[in-house]
N, C-alpha and C positions, 0 to 999 in steps of 0.2 A: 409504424411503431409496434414493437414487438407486446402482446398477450404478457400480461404481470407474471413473476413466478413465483413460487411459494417456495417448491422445491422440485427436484429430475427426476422423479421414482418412477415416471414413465419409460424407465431406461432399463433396460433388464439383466443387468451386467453386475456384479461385487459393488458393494460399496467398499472404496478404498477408504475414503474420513467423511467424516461432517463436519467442514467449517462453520462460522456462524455467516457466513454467505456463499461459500462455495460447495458447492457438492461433487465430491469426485469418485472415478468409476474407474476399475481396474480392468486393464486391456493386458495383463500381463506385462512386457516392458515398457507397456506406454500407459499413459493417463489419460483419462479424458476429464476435463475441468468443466464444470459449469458454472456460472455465475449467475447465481438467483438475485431478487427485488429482495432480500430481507436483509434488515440494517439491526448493527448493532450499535450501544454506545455503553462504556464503561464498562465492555463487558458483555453486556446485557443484551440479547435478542429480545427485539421488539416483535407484537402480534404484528403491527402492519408495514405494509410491504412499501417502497419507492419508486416510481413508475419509471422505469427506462435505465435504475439505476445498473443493473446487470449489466445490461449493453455496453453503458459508458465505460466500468470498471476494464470489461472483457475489452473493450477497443481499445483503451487508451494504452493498455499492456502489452498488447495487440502492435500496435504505434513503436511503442521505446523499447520493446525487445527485438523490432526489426529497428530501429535506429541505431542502436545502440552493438549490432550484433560484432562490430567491428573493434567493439572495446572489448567482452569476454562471452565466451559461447552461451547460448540458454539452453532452454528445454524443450521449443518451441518445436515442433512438427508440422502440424496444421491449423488453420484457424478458418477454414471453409469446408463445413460438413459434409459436402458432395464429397472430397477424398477420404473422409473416416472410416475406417473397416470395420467388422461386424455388425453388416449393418444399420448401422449409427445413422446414415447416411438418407433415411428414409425417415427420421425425426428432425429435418435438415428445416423445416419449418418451426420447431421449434427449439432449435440449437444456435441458427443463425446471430451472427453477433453478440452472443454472451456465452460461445464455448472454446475451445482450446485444446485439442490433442497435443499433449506434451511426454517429452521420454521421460522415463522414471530414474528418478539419478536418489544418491545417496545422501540426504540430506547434511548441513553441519548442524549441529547443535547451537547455533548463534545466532540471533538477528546485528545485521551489520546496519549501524545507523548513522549516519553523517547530517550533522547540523552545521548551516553555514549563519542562522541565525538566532540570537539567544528569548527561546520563548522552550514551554511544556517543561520537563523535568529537567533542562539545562540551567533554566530562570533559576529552578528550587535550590539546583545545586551552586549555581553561582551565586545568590543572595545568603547561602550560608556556609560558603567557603572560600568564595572566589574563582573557581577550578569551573570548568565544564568539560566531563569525562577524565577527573583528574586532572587536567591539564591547566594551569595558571593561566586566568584570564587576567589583561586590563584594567583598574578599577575605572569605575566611575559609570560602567555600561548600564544601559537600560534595556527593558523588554524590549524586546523585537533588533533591538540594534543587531548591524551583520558584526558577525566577529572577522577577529585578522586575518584568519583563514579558515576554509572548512574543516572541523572536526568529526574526527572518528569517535565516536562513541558507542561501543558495541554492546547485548545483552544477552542474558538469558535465554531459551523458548520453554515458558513452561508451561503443561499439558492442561494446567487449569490457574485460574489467578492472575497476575500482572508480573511480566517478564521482569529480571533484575540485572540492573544495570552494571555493567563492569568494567574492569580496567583492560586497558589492551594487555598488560601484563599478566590478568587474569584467562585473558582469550586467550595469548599465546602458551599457558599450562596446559586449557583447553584443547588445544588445538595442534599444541606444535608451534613453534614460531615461526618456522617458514611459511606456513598454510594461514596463522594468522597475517603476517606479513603480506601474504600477495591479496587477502580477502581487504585488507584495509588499503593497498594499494588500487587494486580493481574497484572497489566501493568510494573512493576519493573523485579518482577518475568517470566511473559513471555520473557522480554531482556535479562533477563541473562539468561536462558536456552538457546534461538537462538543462543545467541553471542557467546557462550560457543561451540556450535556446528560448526556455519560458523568459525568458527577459526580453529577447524578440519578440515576444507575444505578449508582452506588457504583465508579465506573471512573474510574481518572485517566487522560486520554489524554495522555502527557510529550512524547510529537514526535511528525510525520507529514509525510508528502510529497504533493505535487500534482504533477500535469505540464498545463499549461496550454496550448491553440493557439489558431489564428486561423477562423474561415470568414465569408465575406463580410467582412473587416474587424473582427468581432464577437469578443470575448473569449470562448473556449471553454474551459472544463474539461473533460477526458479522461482516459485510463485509467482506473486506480481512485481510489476515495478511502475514508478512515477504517475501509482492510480490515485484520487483525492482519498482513498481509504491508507494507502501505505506512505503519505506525503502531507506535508504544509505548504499549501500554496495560498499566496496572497497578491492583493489587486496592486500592481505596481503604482497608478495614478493615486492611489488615496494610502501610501504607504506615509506612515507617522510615529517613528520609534517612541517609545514612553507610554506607549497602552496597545492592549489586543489589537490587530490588523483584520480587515477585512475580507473572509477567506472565502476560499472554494470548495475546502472540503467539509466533512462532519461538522465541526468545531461550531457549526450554524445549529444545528441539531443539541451538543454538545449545553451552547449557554444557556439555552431556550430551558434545555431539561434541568440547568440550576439555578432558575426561577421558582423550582417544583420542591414544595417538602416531601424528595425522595430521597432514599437510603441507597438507591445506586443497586441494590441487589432485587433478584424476581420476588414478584410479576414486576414489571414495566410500567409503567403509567400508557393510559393510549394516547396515543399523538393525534391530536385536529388535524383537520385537514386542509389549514394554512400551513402550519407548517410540515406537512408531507408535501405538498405545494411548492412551496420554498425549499427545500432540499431538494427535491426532483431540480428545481432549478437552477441549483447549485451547482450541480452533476453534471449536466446538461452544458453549462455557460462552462465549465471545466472541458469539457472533451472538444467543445469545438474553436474555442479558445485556442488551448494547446496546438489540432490538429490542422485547425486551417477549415474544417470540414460541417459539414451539417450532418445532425444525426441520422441518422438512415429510419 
């Protein structure tokens, strides 16, 4: 079991950003990704840390961007510190399984989101319109229920606050239509591959995000994908449309904190250590679930 992380500042190279979990380090055309122990919810970075969660996030992305590479190129380089250059290669005890050399490509401006099932901000939009991502639902659907087909639903990225959600008509001004076009093609296609497979694994995955770029011209996928941070996943055997589902990711963390008379904005409230317990768990039953594998 990997040493907790806080954050990489052991690493002596640019910082390229600071996510609220990830810390990345500029190698010039490439990136080097870390994925630290610190969680956030609403938003909001927490004081404490999640044991293992780095790892899991780092592997699991790790997993479905070499599964998936046959669907559209990523970013990926390396994922075993021994080949890192500058280096990097000598902090290989503390990089192991929560880092990622990745190429630097040119981000879009969009998170691409596909829901196959109607729960989070679909619910909202469908109980006061009917539509989810614009598009006319069904009457009569309930929470969790799967829809007729998976939808695209894409949004915003903005640099601080809660993305906003939009029309595919709004992406393709964004974007250009054809670029929108093949972003929502390629983002359909990576769902149903996942979804197809976590259901092997008695896992329904109900939504997930991609963030897509450019290099040389060439359609690239980036950041994460199919991690319990950028996904909904839920327990196939205890699946019951008409109320919340029984998940893998956050969303455990998530209820617990609206039990709390909090405002959602800093400081945090501190989390017991039941439930830093519980979500470590959470994480954990996700990755080896998915993988077939035991944590390392």
């Amino acid at each position: 079991m990997n040493k907790l992380m806080r954050q990489a500042d052991f690493i002596q190279l640019p910082l390229y950003v600071k996510g609220k979990v990830r810390d990345v380090y500029d190698l010039g055309d490439q990136l080097l990704i870390v994925v630290t122990d610190r969680i956030s919810a609403f938003d909001v970075v927490f004081e404490e840390l999640i044991p293992d969660k780095g790892v899991v996030l780092n592997s699991i992305a790790a997993f479905w961007f070499e599964r998936t590479g046959k669907i559209v190129a990523n970013h990926v380089v390396a994922t075993d510190p021994a080949a890192y250059p500058l280096g990097l290669s000598s902090y290989a005890d503390q990089l192991a399984g929560r880092s990622m050399l990745v190429r630097k490509i040119d981000m879009l401006p969009a998170e691409c989101i596909v829901r196959g099932y109607l729960e989070g901000s679909a619910l909202k939009e469908y109980k006061a319109f009917g539509t989810v991502g614009g598009i006319r639902m069904p009457a009569g659907l309930r929470q969790a229920d799967r829809l007729p087909e998976p939808v695209f639903t894409p949004s915003t990225k903005e640099s601080s606050g809660h993305d906003i959600n939009i029309t595919f008509e709004q992406l393709s001004q964004l974007l250009g239509g054809e670029l929108a076009g093949e972003i929502r093609a390629r983002s359909l296609e990576l769902y149903r591959e996942a979804s197809a497979y976590a259901l092997s694994r008695g896992i329904i995955l109900a939504d997930t995000k991609f963030e897509f770029g450019r290099l040389d011209g060439q359609l690239v996928l980036g950041d994460e994908i199919f991690t319990p941070d950028s996904s909904r996943f839920w327990e196939l055997n205890e699946y019951e449309p008409g109320r919340a589902q029984k998940s893998f990711d956050k969303q455990y963390l998530r209820e617990w904190l609206e039990t709390l008379d909090w405002d959602k904005t800093p400081p945090p409230p501190a989390l017991p250590e039941p439930v830093i317990a519980a979500t470590a768990a959470k994480y954990r039953e996700a990755y080896e679930r998915l993988t077939g594998k035991t944590l390392p």
